[in-house]
N, C-alpha and C positions, 0 to 999 in steps of 0.2 A: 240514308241507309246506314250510315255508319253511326249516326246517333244511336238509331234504333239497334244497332249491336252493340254498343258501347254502354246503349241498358240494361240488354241482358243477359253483360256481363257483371256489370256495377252490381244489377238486382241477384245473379248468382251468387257472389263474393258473398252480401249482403246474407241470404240465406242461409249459406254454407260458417260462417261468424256467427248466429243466431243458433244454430243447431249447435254446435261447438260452445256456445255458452252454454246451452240446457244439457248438452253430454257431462262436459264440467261441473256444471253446476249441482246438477244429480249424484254424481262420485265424489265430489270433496266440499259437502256441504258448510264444511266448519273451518274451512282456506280463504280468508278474506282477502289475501292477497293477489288473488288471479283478478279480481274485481277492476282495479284500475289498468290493464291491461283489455280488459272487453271492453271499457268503457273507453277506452282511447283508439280502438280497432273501429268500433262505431261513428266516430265522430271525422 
């Protein structure tokens, strides 16, 4: 039981970082700098 919540909250996180790239990403399309910061949230 506690796996199974600790996935979806992992899988929330996960989503909630994914949508927050694409919000980003769509407003400051010419900031390459935000890039290794998602890229390191990801991993």
């Amino acid at each position: 039981m506690h796996l199974y919540i600790a996935t979806i909250i992992s899988w929330r996180f996960f989503m909630a970082s994914f949508y927050n790239l694409l919000f980003k990403s769509s407003i400051s399309m010419a900031r390459t700098g935000d890039e290794p910061l998602f890229s390191l949230r990801f991993v």
